[in-house]
BAFI-3210 file (N, C-alpha, C; in Angstrom, 3 decimals, decimal comma, padded with zeros to 6 digits):
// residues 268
n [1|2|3|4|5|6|7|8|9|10|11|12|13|14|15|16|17|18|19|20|21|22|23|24|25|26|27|28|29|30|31|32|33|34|35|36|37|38|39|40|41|42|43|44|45|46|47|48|49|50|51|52|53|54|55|56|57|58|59|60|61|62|63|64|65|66|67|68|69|70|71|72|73|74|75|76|77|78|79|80|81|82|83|84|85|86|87|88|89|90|91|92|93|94|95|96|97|98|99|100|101|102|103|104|105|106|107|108|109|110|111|112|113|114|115|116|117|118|119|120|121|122|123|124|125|126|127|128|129|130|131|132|133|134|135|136|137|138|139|140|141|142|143|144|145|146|147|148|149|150|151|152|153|154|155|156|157|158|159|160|161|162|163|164|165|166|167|168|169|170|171|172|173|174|175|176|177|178|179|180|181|182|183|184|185|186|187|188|189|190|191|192|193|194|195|196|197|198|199|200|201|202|203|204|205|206|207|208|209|210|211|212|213|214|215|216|217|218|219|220|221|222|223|224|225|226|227|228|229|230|231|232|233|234|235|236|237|238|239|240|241|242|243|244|245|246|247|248|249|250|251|252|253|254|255|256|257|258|259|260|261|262|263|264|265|266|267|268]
n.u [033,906|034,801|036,420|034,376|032,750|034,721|034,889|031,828|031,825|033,467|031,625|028,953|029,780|030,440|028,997|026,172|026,563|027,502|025,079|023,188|024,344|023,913|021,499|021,296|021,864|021,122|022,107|023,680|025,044|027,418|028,118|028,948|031,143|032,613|032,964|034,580|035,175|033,716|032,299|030,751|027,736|027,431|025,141|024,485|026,631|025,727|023,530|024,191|025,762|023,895|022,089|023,747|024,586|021,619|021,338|023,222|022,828|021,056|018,516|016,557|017,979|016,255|013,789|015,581|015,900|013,775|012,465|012,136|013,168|011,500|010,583|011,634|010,463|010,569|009,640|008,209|007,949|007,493|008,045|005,218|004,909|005,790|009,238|009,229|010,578|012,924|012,119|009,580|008,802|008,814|006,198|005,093|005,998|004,527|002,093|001,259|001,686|-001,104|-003,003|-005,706|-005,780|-007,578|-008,406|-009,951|-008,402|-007,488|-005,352|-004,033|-003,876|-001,839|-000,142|002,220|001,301|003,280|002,753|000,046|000,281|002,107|001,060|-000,910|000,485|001,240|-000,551|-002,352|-005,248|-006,634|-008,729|-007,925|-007,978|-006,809|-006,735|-006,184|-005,344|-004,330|-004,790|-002,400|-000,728|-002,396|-002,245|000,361|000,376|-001,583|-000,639|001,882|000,338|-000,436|002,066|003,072|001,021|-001,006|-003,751|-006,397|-008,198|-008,770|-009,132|-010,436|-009,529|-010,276|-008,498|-010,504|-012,938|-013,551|-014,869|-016,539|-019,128|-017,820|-016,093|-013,212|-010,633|-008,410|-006,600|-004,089|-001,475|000,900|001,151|001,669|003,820|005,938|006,578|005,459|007,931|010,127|013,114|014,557|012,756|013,471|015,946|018,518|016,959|014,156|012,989|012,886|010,314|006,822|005,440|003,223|003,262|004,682|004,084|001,723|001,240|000,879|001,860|003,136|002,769|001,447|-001,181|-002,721|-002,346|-004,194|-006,547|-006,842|-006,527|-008,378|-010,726|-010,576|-011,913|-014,696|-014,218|-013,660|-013,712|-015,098|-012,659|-010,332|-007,316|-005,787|-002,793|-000,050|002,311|004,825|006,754|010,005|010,165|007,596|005,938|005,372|003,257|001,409|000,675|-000,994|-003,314|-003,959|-005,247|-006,883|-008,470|-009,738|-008,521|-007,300|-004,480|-002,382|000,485|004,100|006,272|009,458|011,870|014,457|016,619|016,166|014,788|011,623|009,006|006,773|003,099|000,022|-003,229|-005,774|-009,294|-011,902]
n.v [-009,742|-012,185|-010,759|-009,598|-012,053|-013,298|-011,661|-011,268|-014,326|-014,298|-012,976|-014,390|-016,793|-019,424|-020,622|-019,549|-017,124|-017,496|-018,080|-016,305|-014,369|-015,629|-014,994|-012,791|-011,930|-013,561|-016,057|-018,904|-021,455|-023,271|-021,091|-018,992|-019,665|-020,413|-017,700|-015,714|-013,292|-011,476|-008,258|-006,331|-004,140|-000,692|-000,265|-003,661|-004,214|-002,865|-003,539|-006,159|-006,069|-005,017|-007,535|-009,414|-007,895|-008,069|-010,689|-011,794|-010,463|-012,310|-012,855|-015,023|-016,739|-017,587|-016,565|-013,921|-014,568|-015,212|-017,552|-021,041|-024,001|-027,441|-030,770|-030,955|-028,550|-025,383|-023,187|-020,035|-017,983|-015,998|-013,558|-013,982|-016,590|-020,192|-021,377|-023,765|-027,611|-030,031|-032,127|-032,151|-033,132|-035,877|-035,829|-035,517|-037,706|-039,659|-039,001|-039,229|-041,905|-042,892|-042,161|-041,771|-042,344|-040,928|-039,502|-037,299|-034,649|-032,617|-030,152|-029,084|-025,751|-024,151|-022,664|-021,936|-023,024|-025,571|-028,199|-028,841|-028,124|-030,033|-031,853|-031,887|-031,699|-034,178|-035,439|-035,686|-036,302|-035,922|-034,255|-031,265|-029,510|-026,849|-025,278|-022,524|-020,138|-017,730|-014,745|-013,619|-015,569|-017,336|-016,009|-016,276|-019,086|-019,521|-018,112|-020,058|-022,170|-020,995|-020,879|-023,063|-024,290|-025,672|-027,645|-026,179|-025,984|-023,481|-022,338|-019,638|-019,963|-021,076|-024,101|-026,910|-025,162|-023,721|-026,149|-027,553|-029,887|-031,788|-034,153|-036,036|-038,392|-038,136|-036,632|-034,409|-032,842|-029,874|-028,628|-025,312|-026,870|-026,468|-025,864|-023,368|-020,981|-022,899|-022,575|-022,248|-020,843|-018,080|-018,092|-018,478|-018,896|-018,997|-017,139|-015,256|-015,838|-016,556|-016,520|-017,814|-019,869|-021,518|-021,927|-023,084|-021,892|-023,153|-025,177|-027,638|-027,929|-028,956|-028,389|-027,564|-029,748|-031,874|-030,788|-030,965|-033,805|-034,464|-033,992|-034,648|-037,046|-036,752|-035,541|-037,276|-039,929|-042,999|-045,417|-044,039|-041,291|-040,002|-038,026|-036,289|-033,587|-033,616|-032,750|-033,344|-035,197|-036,164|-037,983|-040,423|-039,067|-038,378|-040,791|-041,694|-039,539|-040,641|-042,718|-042,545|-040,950|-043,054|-044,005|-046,379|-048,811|-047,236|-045,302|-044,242|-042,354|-041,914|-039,487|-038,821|-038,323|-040,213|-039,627|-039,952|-038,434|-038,315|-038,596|-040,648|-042,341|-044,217|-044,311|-046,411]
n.w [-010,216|-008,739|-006,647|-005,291|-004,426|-002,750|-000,762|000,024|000,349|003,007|004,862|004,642|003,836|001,400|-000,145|000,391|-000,859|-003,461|-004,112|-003,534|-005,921|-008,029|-008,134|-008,583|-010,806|-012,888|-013,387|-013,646|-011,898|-012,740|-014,810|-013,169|-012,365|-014,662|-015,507|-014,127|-014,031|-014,423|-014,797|-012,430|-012,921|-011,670|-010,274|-009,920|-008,119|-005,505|-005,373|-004,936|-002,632|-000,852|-000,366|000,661|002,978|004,167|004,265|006,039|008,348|008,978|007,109|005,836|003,216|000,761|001,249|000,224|-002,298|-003,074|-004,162|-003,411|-004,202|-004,007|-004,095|-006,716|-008,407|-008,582|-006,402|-005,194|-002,585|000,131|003,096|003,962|003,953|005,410|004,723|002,671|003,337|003,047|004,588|004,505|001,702|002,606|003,750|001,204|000,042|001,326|001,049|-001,933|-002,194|-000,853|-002,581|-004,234|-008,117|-008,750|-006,471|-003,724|-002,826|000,587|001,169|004,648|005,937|004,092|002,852|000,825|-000,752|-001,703|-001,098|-001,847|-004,420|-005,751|-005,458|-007,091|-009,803|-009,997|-009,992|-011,961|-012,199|-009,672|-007,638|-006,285|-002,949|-000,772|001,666|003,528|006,655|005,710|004,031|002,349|002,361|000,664|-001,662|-002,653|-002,515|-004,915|-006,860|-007,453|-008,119|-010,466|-011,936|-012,375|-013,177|-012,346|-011,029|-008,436|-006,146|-003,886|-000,617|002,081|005,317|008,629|008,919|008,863|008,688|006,096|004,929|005,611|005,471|003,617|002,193|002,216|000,085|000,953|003,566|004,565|006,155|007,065|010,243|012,287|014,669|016,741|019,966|022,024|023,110|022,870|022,375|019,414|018,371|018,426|016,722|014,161|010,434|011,459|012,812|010,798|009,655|009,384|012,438|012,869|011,561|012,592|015,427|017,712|020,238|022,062|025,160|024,592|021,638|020,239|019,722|017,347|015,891|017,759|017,300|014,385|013,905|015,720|014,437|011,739|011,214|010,524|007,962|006,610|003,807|003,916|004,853|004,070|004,352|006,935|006,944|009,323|009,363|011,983|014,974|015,695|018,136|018,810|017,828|019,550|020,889|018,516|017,661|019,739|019,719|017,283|017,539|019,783|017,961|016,700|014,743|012,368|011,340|011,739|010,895|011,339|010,044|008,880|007,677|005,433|006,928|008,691|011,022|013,442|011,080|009,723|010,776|010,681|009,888|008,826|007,982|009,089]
ca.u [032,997|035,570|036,813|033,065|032,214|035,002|034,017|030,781|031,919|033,820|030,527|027,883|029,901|030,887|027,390|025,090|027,541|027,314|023,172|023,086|025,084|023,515|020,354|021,680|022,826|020,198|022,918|023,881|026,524|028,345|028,566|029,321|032,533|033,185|033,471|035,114|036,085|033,084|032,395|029,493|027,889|027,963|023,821|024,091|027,567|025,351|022,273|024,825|026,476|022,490|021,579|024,812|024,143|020,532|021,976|024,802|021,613|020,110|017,272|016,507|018,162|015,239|013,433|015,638|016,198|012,106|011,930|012,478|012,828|010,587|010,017|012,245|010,145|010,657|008,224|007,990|008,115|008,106|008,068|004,037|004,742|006,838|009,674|009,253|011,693|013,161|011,544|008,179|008,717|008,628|004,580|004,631|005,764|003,282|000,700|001,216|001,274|-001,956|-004,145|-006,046|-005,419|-009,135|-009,252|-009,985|-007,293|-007,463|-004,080|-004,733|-002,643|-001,290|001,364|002,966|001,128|003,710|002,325|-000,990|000,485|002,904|000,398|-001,766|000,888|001,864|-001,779|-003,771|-006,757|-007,144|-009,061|-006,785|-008,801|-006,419|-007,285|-005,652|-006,237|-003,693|-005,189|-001,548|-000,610|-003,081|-001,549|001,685|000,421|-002,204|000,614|002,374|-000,118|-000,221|003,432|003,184|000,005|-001,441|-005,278|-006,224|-009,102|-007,612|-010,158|-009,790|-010,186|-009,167|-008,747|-011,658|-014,559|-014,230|-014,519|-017,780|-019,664|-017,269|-015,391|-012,123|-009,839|-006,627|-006,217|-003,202|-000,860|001,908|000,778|002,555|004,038|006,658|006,160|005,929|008,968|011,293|014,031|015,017|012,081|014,510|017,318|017,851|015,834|012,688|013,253|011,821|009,413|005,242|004,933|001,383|003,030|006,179|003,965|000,375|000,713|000,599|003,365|003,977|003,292|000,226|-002,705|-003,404|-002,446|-004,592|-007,530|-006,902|-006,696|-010,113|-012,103|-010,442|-012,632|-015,559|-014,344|-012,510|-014,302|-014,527|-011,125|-009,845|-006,194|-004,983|-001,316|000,459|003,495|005,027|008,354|011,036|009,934|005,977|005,549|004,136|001,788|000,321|000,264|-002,096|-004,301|-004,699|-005,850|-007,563|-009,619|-010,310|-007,756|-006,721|-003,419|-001,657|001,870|005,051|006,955|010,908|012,534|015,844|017,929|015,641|014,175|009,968|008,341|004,786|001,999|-001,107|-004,375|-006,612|-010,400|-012,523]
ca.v [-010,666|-012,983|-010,001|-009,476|-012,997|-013,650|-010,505|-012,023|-015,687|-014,086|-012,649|-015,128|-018,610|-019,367|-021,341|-018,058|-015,765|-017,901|-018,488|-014,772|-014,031|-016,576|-014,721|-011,155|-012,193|-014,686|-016,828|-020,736|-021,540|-022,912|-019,647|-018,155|-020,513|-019,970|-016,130|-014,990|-011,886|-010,670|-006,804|-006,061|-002,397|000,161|-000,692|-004,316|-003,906|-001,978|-004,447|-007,323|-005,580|-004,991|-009,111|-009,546|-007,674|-008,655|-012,301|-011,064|-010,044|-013,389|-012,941|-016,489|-017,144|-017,926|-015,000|-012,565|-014,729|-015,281|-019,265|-022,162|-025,751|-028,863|-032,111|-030,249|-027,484|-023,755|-022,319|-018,413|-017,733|-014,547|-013,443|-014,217|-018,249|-020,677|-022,013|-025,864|-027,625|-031,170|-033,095|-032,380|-034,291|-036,718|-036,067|-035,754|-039,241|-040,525|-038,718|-040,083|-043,745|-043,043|-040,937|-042,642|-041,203|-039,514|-039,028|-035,910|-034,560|-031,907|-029,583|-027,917|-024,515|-025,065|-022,098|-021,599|-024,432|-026,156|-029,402|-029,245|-027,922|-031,043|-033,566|-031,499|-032,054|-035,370|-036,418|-034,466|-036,467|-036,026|-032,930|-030,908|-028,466|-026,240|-024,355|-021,307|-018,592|-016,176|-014,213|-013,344|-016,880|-017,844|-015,156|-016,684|-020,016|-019,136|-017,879|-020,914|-023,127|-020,762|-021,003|-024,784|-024,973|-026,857|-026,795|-026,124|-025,280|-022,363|-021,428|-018,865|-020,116|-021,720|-025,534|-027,660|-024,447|-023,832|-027,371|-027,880|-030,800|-032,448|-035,902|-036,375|-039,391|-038,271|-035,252|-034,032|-031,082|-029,637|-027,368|-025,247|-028,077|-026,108|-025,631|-021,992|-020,873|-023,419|-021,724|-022,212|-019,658|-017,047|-018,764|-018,484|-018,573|-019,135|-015,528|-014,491|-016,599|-016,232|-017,281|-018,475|-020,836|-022,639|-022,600|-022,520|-020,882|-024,152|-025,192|-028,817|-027,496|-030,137|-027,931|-027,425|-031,277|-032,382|-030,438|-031,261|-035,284|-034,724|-033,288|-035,987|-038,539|-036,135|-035,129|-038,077|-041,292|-044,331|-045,930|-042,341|-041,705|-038,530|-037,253|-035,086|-033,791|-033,133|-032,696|-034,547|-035,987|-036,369|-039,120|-040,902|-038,444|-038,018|-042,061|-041,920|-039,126|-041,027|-044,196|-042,321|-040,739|-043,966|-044,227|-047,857|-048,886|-046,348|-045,395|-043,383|-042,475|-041,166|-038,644|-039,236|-038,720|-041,251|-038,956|-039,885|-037,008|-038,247|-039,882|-040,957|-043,521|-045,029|-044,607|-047,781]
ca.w [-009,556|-007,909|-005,868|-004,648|-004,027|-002,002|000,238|000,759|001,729|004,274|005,903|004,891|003,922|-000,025|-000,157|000,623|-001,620|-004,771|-004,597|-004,012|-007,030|-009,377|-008,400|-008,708|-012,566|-013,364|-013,953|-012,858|-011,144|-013,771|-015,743|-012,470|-011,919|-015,906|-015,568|-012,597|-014,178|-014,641|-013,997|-012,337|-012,966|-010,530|-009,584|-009,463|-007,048|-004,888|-005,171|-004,123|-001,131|-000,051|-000,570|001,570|004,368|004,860|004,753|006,867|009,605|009,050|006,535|004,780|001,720|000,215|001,186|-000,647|-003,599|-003,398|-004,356|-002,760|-004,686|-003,552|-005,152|-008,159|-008,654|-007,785|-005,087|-005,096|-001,237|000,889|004,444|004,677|004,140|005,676|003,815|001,882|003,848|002,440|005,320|004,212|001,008|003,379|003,813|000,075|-000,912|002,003|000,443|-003,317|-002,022|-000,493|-003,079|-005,747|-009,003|-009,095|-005,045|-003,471|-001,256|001,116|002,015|005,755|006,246|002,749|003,056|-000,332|-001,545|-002,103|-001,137|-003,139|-005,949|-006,167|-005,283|-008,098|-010,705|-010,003|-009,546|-012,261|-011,838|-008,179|-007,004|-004,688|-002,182|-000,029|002,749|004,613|007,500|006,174|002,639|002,101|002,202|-000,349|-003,036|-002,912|-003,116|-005,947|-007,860|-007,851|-008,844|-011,811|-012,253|-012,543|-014,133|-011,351|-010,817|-007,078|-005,302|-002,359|000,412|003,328|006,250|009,885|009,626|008,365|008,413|004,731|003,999|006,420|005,031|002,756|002,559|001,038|-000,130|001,710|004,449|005,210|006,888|007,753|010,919|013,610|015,694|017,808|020,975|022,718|024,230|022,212|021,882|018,421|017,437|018,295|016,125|012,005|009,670|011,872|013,478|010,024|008,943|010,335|013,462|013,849|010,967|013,094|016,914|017,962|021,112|023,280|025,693|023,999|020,138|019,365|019,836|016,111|015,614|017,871|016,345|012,919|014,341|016,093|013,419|010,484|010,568|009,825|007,039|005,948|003,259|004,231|003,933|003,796|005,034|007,316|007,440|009,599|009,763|013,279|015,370|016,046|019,222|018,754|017,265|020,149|021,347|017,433|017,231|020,843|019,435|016,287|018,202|020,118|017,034|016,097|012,786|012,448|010,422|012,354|010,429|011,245|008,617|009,070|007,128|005,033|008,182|010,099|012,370|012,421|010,637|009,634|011,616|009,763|009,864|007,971|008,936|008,338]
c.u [033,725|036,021|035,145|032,849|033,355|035,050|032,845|030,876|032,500|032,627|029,659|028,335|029,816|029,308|026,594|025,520|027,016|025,303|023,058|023,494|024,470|022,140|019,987|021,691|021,919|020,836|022,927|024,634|027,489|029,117|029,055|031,149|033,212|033,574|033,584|035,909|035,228|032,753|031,288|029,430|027,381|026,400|023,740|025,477|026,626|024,074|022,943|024,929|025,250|021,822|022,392|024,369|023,012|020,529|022,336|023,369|020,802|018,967|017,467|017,007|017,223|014,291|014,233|016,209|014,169|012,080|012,813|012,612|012,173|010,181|010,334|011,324|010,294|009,424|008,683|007,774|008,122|007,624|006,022|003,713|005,609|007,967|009,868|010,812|011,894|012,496|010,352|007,690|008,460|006,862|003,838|004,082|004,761|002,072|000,420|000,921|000,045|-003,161|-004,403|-006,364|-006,922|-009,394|-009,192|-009,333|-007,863|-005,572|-004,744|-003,569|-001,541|-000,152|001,349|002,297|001,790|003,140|000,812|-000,656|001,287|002,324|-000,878|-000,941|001,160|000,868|-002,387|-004,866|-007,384|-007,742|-008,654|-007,651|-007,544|-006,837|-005,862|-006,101|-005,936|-004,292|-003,885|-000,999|-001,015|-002,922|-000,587|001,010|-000,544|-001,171|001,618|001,590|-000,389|001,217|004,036|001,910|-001,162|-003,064|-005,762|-007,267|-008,428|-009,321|-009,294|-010,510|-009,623|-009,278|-009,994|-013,255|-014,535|-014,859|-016,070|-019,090|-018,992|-016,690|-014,660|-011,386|-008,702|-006,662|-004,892|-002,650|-000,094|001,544|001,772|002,661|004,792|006,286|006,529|006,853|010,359|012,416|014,773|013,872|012,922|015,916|017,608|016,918|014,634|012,506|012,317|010,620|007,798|005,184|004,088|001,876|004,270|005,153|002,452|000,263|000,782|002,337|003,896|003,679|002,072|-001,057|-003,255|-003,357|-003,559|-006,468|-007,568|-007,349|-008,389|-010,955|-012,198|-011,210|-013,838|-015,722|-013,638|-013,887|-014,265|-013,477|-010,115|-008,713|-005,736|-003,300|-000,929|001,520|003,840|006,303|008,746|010,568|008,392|005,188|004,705|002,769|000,970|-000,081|-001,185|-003,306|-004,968|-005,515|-006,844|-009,530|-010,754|-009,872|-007,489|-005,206|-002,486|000,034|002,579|005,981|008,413|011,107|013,739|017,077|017,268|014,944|012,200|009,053|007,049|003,893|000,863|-001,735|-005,252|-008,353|-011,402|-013,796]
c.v [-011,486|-011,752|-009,778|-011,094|-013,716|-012,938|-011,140|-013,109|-015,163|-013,627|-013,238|-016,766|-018,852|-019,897|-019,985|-017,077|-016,242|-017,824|-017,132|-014,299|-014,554|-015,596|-013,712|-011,212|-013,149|-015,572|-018,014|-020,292|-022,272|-021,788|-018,908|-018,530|-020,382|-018,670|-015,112|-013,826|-010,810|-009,854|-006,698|-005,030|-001,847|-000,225|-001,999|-004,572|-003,819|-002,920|-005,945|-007,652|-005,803|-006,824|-009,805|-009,222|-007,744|-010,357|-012,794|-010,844|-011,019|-013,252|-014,246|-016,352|-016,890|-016,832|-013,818|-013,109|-014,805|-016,852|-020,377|-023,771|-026,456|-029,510|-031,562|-029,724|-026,141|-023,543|-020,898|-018,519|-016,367|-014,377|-013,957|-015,890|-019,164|-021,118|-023,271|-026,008|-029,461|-032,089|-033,276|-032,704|-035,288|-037,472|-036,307|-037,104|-040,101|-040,415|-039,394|-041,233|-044,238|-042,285|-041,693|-041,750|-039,795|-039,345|-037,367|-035,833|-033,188|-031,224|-028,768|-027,001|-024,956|-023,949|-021,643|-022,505|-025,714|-027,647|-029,963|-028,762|-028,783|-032,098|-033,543|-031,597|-033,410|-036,569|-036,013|-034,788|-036,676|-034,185|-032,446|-029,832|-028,234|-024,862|-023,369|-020,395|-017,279|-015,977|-014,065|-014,500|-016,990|-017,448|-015,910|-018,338|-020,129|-019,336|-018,769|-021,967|-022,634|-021,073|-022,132|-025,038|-026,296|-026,318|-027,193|-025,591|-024,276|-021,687|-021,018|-019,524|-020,877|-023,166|-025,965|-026,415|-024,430|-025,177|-028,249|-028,676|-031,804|-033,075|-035,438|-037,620|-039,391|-036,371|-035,441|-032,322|-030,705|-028,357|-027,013|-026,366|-027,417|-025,573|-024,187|-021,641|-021,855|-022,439|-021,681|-021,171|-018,340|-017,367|-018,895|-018,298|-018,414|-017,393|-014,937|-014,734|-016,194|-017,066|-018,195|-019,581|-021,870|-022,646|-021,964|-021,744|-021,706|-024,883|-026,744|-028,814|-028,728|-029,783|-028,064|-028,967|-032,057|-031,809|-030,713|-033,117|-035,323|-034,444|-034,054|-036,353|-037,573|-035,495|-036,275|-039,532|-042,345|-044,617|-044,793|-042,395|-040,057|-038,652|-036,473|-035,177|-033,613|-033,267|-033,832|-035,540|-035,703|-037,400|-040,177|-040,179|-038,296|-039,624|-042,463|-040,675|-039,710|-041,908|-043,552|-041,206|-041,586|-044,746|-045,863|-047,766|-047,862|-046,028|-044,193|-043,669|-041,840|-040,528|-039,165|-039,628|-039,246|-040,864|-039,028|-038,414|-036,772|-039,089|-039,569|-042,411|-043,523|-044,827|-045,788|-047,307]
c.w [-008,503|-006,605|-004,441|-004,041|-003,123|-000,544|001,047|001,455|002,969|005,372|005,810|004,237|001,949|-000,728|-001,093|-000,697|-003,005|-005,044|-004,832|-005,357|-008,037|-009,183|-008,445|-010,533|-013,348|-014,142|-013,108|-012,233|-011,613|-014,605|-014,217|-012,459|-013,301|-016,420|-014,572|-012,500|-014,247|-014,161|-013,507|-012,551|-011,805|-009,532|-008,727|-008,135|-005,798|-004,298|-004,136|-002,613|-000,302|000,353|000,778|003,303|004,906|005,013|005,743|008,520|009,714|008,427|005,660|003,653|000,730|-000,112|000,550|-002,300|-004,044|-004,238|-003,268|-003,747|-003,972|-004,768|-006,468|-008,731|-007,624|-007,060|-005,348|-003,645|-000,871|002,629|004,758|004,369|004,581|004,403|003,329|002,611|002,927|003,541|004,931|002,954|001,346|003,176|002,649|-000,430|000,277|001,205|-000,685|-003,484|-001,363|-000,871|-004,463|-006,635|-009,151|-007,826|-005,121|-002,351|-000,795|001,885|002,789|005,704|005,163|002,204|001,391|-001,165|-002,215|-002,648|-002,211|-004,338|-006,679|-006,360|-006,716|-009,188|-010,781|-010,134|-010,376|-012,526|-010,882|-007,832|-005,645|-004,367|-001,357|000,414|003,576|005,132|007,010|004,298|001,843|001,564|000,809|-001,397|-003,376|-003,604|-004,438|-007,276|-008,281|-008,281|-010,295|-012,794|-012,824|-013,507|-013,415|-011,085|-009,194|-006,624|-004,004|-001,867|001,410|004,101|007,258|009,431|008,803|007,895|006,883|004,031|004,678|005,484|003,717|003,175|001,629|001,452|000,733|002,305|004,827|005,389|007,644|008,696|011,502|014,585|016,532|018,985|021,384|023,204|023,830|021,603|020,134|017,535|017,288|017,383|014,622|011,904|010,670|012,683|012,379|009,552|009,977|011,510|013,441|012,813|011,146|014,787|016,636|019,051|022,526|024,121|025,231|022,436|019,951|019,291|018,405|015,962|016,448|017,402|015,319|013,352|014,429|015,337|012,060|010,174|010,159|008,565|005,727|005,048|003,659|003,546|003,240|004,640|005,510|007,520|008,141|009,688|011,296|013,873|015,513|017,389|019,593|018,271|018,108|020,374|020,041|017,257|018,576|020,142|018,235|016,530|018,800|019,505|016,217|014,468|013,240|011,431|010,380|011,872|011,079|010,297|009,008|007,792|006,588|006,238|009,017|011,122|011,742|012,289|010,537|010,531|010,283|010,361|008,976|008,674|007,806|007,923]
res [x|x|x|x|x|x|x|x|x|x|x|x|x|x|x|x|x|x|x|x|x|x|x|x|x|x|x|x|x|x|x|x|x|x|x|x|x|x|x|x|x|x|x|x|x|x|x|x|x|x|x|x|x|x|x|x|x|x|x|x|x|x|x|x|x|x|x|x|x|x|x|x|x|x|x|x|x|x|x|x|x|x|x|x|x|x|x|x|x|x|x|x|x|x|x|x|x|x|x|x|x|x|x|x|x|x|x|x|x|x|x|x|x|x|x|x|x|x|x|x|x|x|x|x|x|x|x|x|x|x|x|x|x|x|x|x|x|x|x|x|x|x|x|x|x|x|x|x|x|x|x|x|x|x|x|x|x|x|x|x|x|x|x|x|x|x|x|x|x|x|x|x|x|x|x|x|x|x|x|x|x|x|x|x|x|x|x|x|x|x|x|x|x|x|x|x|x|x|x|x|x|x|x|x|x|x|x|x|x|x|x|x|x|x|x|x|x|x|x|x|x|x|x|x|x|x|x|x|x|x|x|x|x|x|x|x|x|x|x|x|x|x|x|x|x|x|x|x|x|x|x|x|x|x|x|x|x|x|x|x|x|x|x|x|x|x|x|x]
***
């Protein structure tokens, strides 16, 4: 094993090598560091080398171990959902401090589900509705609200249509925010991940945000609170569309490393 895993750091970084390994062996990484003698057999050798070199070519981590952690639970993940990133805990703990224990939330483009399936354990007398366009999507995240035990409403569909005449306590959503042509779509991880679920298509990345903004308050309770997440440098333009939707009590929220991540309002 030690002979192998120092093979690999050399081509994907001691990090990458060990997660791989712990998830070749369904072992920790204690027991990995406690038996560094261990033989592998001639299959899982073979399975390794393969984990390696699609690493080694830039395929997500994540994607070939198939979970992700958030808010200390496992996600199940695969190439048809983005991957839970630690910033968008961020939108979590907004969300929690603004969802009364029996509201009704709404997750838009709800991916892996991460997010309603956290705000559905953490909340379990709030009725969580999540919505998505992609069917594929909605397997994965299905499957994790089984996984957790989380109870979840999941509709297909673009944006607010499945949800066409309903009010909820707290909207939020992490959409495509990147802008077209940003070069970091070509760059890591995001190379593999779904497009239509890192850019909308628009040349400053706010088209879906500012649709989700405009359509809020129609679906939102009195005294109802929207979230979004959005880039690093958007924060004004989502704090002018919120004003300009009519939200009051207008917040930005920063991220661990300070950078502002969420916008949100309040409608009266």
């Amino acid at each position: 094993m030690r002979a192998a895993l120092e093979e690999a750091a050399a081509a994907i970084g001691a990090v990458d090598a060990r997660v791989l390994a712990c998830h070749l062996l369904g072992a920790s990484r204690a027991w990995l560091i406690a038996n560094p003698m261990h033989v592998l057999t001639e299959s899982q050798d073979a399975q390794y080398d393969s984990l390696v070199a699609r690493r080694a070519m830039g395929m997500p981590v994540a994607y070939l171990t198939g979970t992700r952690e958030f808010w200390g639970r496992d996600f199940a993940v695969d190439p048809a959902v983005l991957i839970p990133r630690p910033e968008t805990e961020t939108l979590v703990e907004a969300a929690l401090a603004r969802l009364p224990a029996a509201g009704a939330v709404l997750d838009l483009g709800t991916g892996s589900g991460a997010i309603a399936v956290t705000l559905a354990c953490e909340r379990p007398g709030a009725a969580v509705c999540a919505v998505d366009a992609s069917a594929e999507a909605l397997e994965v995240a299905r499957a994790n609200a089984a996984r957790h035990g989380a109870k979840v409403e999941f509709l297909h569909g673009s944006w607010y249509a499945p949800v066409a005449g309903r009010r909820f306590d707290l909207l939020l959503a992490n959409p495509p925010y990147v802008a077209e042509g940003d070069h970091h779509l070509a760059e890591g991880d995001l190379r593999f991940e779904p497009r239509v679920a890192l850019t909308d298509g628009s040349r400053d990345g706010l088209d879906a945000l500012r649709g989700i903004i405009a359509g809020a308050p129609a679906h939102l309770a009195p005294g109802g609170w929207l979230l979004v997440e959005h880039g690093w440098d958007q924060a004004p333009a989502c704090r002018d569309l919120l004003a300009r939707a009519g939200f009051t009590q207008i917040v930005a929220i920063a991220d661990l490393a300070g950078t502002p991540r969420v916008a949100g309002g309040r409608r009266e």
